[in-house]
DRENBA-854074 format. One record per atom (N, C-alpha, C): residue in one letter; x, y, z. Coordinates in steps of 0.02 Angstrom, whole numbers, padded with zeros to 5 digits, always signed. Example, Ala and Ser with C-alpha at 12.3 -4.5 7.8 and 13.67 -1.06 7.14 Angstrom:
// DRENBA-854074
A+00660-00284+00390
A+00615-00225+00390
A+00660-00165+00390
S+00642-00112+00354
S+00684-00053+00357
S+00645+00002+00394
//
This chain:
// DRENBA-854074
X-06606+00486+03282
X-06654+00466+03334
X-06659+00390+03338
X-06645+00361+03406
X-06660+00288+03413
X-06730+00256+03383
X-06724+00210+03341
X-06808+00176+03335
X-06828+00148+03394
X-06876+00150+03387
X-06927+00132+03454
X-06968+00073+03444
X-06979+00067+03364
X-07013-00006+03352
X-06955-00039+03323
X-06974-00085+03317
X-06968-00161+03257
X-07009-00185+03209
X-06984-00256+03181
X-07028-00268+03133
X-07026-00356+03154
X-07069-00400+03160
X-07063-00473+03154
X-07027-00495+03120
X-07010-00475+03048
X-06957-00493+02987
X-06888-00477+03028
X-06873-00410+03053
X-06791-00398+03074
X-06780-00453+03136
X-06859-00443+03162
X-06831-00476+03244
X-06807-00533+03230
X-06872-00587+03178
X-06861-00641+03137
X-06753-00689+03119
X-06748-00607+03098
X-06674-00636+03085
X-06620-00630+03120
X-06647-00596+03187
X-06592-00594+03241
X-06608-00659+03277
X-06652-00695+03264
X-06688-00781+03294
X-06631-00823+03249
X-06629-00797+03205
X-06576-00849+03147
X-06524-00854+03173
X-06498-00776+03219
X-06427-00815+03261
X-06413-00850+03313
X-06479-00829+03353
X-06474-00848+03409
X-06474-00928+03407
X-06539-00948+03356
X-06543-01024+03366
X-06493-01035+03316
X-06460-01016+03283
X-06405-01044+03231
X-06442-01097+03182
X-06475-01042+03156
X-06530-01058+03116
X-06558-01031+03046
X-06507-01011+03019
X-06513-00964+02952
X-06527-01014+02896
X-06551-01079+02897
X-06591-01119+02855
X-06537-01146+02818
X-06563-01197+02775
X-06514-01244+02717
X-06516-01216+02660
X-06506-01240+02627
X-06501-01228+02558
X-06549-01230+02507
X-06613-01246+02547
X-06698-01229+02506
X-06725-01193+02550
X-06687-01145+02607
X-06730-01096+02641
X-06768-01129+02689
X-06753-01199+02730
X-06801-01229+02751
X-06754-01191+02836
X-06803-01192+02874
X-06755-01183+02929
X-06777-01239+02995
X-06750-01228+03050
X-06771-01318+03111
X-06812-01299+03140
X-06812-01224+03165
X-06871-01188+03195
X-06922-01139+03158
X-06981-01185+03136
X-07039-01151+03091
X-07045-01055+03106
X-07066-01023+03072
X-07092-00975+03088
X-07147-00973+03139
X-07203-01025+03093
X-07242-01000+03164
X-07228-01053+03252
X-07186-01077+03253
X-07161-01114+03329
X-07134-01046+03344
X-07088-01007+03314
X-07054-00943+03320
X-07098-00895+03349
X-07139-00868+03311
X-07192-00826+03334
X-07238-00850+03402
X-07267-00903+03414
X-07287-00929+03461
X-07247-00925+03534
X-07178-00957+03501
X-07112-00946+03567
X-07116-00855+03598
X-07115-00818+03537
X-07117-00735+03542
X-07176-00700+03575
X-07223-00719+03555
X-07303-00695+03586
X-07283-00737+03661
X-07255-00790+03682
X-07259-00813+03746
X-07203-00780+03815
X-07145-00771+03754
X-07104-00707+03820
X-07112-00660+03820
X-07161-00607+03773
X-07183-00551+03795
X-07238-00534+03836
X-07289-00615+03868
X-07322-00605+03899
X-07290-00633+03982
X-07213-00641+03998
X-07185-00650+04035
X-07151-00582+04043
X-07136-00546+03994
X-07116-00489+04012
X-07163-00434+04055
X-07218-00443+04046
X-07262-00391+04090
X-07269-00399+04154
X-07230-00456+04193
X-07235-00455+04269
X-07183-00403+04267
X-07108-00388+04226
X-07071-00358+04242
X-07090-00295+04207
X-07113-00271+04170
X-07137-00212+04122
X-07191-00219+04074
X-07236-00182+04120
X-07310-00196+04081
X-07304-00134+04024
X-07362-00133+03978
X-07339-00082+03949
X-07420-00020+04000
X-07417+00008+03957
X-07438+00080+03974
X-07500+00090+03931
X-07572+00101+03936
X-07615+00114+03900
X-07666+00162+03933
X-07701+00233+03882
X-07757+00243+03906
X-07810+00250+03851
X-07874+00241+03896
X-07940+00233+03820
X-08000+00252+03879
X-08041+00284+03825
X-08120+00277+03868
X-08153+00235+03852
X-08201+00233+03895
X-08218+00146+03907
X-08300+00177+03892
X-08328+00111+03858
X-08396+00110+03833
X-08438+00089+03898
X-08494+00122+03921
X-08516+00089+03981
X-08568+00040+03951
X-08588-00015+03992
X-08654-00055+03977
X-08699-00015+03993
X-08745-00056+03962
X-08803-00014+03967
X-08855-00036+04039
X-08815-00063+04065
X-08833-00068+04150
X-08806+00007+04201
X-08759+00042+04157
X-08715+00119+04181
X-08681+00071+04238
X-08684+00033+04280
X-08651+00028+04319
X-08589-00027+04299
X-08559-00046+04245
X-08503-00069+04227
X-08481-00061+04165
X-08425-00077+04152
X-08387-00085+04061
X-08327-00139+04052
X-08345-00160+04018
X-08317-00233+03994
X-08234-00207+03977
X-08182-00238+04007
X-08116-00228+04007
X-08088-00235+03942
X-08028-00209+03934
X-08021-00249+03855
X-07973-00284+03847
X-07945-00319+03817
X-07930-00384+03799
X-07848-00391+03815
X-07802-00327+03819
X-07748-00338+03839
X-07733-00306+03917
X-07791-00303+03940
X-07798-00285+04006
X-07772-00318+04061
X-07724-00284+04108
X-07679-00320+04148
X-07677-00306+04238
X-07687-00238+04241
X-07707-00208+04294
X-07718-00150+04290
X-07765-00104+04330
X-07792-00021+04334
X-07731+00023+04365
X-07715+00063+04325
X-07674+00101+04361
X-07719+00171+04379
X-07754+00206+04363
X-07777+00260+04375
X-07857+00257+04317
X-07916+00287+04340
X-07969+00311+04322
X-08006+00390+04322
X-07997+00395+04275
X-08030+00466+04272
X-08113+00476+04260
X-08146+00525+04296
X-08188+00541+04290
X-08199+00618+04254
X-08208+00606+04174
X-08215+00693+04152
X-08274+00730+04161
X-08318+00679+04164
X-08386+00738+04203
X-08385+00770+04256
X-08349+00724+04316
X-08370+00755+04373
X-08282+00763+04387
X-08252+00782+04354
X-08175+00824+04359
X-08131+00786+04411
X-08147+00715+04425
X-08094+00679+04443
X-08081+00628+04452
X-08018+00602+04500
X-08002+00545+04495
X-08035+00464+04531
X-08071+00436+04521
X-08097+00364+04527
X-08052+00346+04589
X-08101+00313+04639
X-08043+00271+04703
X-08081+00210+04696
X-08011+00165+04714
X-08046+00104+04706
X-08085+00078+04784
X-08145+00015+04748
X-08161+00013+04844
X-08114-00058+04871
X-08114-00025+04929
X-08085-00090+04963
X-08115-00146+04972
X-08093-00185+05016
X-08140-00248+05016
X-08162-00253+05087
X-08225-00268+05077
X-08285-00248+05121
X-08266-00284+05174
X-08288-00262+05246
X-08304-00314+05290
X-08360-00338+05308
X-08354-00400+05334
X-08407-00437+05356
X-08457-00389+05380
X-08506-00407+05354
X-08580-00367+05405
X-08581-00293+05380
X-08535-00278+05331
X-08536-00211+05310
X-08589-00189+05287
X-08627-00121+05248
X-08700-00095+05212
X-08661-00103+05150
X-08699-00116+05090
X-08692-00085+05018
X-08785-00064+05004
X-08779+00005+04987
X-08853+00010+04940
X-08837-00001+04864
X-08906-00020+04836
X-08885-00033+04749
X-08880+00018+04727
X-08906+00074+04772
X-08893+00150+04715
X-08854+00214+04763
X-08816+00185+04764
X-08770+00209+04805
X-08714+00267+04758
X-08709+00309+04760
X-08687+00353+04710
X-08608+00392+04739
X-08573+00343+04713
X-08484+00341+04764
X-08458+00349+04724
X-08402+00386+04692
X-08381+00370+04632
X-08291+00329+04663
X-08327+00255+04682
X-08293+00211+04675
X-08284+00146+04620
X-08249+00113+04617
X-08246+00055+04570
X-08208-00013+04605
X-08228-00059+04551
X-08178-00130+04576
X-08165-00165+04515
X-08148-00201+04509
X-08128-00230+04462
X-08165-00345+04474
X-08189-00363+04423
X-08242-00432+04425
X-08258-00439+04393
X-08238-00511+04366
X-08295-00561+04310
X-08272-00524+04232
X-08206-00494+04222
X-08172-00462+04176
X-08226-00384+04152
X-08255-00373+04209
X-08263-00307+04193
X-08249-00250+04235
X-08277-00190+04210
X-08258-00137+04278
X-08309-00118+04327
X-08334-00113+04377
X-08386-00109+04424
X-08390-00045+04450
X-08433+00001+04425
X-08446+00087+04472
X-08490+00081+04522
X-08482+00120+04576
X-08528+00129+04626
X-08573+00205+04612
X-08573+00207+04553
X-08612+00252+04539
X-08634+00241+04443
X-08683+00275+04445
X-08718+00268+04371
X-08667+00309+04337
X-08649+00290+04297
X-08617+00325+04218
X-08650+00321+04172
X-08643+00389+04116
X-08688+00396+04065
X-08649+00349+04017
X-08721+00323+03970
X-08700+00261+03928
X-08673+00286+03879
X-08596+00250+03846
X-08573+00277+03778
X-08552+00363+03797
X-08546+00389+03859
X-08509+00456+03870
X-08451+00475+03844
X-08402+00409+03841
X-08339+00435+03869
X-08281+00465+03905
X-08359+00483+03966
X-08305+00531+04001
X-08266+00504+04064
X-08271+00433+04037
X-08231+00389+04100
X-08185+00344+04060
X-08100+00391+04087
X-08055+00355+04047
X-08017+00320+04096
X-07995+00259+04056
X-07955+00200+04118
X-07889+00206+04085
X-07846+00217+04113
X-07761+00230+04130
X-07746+00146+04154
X-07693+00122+04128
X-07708+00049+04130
X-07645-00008+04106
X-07641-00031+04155
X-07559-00063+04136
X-07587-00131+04082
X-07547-00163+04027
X-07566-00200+03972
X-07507-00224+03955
X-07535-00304+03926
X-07500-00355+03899
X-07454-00309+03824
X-07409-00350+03817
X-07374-00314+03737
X-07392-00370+03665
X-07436-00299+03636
X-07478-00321+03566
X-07422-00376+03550
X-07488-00457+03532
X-07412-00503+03501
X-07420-00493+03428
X-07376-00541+03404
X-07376-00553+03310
X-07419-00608+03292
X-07453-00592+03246
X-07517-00599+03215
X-07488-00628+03156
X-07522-00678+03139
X-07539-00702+03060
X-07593-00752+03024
X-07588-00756+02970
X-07642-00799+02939
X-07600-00844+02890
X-07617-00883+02878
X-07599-00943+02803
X-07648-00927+02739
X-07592-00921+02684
X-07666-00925+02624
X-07645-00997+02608
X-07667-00995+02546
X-07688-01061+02517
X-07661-01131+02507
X-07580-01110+02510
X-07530-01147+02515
X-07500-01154+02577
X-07526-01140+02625
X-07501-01143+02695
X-07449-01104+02724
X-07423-01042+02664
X-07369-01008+02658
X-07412-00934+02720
X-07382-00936+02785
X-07393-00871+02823
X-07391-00805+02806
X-07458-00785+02812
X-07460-00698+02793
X-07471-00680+02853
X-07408-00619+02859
X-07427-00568+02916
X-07500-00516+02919
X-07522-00514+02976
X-07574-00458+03002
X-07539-00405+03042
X-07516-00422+03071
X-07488-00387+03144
X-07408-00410+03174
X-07376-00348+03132
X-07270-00380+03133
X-07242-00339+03170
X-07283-00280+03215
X-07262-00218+03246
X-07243-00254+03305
X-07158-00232+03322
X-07130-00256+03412
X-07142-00194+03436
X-07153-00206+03496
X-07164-00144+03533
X-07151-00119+03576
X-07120-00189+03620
X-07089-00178+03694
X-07015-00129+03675
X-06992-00118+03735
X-06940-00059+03750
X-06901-00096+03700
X-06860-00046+03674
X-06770-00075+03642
X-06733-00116+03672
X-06728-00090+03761
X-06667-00139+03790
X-06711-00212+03787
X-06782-00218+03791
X-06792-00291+03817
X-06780-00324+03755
X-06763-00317+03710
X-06763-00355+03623
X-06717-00413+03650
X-06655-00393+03659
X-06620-00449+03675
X-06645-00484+03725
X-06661-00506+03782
X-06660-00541+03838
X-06757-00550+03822
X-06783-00542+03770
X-06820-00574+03746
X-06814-00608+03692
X-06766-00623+03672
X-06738-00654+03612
X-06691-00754+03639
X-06667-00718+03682
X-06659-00758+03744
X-06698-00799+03779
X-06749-00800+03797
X-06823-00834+03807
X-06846-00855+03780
X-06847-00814+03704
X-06882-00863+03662
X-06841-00930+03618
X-06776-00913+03626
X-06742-00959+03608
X-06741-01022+03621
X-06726-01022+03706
X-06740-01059+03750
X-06816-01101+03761
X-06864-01064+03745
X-06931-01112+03748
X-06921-01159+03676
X-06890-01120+03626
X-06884-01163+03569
X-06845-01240+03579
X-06791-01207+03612
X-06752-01255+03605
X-06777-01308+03654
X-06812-01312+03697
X-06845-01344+03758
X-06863-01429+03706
X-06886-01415+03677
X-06957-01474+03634
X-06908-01536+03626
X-06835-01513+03571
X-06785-01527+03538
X-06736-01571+03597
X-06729-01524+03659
X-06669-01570+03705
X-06723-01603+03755
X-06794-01624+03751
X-06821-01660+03789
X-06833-01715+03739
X-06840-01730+03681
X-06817-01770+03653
X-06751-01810+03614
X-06719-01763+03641
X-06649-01797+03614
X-06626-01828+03693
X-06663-01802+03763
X-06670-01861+03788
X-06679-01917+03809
X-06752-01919+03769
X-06778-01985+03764
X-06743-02024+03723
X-06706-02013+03677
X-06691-02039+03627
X-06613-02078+03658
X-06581-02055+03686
X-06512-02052+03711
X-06510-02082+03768
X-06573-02100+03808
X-06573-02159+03877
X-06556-02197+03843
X-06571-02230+03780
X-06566-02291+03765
X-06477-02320+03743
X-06457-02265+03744
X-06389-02269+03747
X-06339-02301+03789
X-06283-02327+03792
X-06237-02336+03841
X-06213-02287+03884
X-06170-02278+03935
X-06142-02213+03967
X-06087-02203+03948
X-06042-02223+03909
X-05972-02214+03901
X-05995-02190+03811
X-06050-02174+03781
X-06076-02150+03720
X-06111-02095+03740
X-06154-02084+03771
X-06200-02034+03779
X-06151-02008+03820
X-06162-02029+03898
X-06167-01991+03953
X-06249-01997+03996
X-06265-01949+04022
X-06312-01975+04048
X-06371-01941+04009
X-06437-01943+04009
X-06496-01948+03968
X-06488-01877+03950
X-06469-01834+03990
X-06490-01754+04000
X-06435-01716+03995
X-06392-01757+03981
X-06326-01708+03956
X-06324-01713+03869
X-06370-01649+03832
X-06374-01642+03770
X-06362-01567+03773
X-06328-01577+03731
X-06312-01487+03680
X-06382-01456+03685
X-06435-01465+03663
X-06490-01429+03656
X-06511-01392+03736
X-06508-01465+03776
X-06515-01443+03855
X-06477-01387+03868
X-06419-01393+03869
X-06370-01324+03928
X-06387-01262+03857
X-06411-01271+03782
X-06414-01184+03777
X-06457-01185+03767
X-06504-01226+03810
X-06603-01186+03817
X-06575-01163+03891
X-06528-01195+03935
X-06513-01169+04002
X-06479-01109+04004
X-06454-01099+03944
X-06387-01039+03942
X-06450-00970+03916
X-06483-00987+03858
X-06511-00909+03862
X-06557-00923+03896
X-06596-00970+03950
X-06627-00948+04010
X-06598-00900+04043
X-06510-00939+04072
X-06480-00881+04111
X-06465-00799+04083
X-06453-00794+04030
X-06474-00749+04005
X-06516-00716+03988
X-06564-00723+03994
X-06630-00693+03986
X-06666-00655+04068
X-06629-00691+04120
X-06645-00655+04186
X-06584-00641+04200
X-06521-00631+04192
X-06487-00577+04198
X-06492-00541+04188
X-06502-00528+04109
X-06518-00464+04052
X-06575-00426+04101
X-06629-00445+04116
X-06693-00418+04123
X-06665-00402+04210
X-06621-00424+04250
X-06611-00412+04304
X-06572-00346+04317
X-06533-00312+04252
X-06511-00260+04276
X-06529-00211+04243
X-06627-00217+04242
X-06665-00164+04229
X-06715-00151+04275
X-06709-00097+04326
X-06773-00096+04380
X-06837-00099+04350
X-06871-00151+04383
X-06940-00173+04360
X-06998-00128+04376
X-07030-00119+04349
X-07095-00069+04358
X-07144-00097+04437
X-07147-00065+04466
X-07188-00105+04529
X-07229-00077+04506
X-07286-00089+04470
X-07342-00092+04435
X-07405-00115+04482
X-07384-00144+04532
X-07419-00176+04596
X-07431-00125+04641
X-07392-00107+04666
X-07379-00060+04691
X-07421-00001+04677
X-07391+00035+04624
X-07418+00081+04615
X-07504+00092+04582
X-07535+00051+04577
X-07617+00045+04579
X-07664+00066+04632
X-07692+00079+04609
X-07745+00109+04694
X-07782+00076+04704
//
């Protein structure tokens, strides 16, 4: 059976090839772990325009019943259930000018504002019986430093699909390598042209450009979730 997860450590050392980066000879390597992890948590939150992930949970209401505070990798509503009253939540549209709203208006509509969820009807507090179906960011990698500044993992679980590993590996390469060939241009104006070339022609530049291009090819010949789309 195919694995379905990863680990930050394996993903970790498929980064060692890409940046050609398997460290010296005291284990030191050019790209820190945590610039690594940072680069990684930042293309998986580029990956969710193209593939969000998939979540459902019941939602705690305030104790106003008429909203519940979203949660934290919340990206867009795909579907709402109502288990008390046996169905599905519509969202409301957007009002027109001069339109009525009453405050106790008992619709079982919703909207979405101010990062929470908005009912047009009272829900019982702490019920549960209103679950949100719900497109979401992909859990990043987590860590802490102890004492020596040496990184301890919290959170090393990958999670996005199998195929995106690579052409997220690719992205993150590329943001790495970004820092490195914007200063080896500064450094290299000061040069002649028959030594350098011109400021922006550095090795670092064309393969932060190369697994750019790779990174939206890869991801281009995977149909993207219209996640837009399909929301109500």
């Amino acid at each position: 059976m195919r694995k379905q997860t990863t680990t930050w450590e394996e993903l970790n050392s498929k980064l060692d090839y890409y940046l050609s980066d398997e460290g010296d000879d005291s284990g030191d390597h050019t790209y820190t772990q945590a610039h690594r992890i940072a680069s990684w948590n930042w293309s998986q939150r580029m990956l969710v325009w193209h593939t969000p992930r998939s979540v459902s949970m019941p939602l705690s209401v305030d104790t106003d019943e008429r909203s519940a505070i979203l949660p934290p990798d919340f990206l867009g509503v795909w579907r709402i259930y109502d288990s008390d009253a046996q169905r599905w939540m519509t969202p409301m549209r957007s009002p027109q000018q001069g339109s009525v709203r009453y405050d106790d208006d008992e619709l079982s509509q919703y909207w979405v504002w101010g990062g929470k969820l908005r009912f047009e009807r009272s829900v019982t507090i702490n019920s549960g019986d209103i679950v949100l179906h719900y497109w979401a960011y992909w859990p990043e990698v987590e860590y802490t430093t102890d004492s020596e500044g040496e990184i301890v993992m919290t959170a090393n679980e990958i999670v996005p699909p199998p195929w995106s590993i690579l052409p997220l590996c690719h992205l993150t390469a590329a943001n790495l390598l970004v820092p490195a060939a914007i200063q080896a241009a500064r450094i290299r104006q000061w040069n002649i042209r028959v030594d350098s070339g011109n400021p922006l022609d550095n090795p670092r530049a064309q393969q932060a450009r190369e697994h750019l291009y790779w990174w939206a090819t890869l991801l281009a010949m995977v149909p993207p979730k219209d996640w837009r789309a399909d929301q109500w």
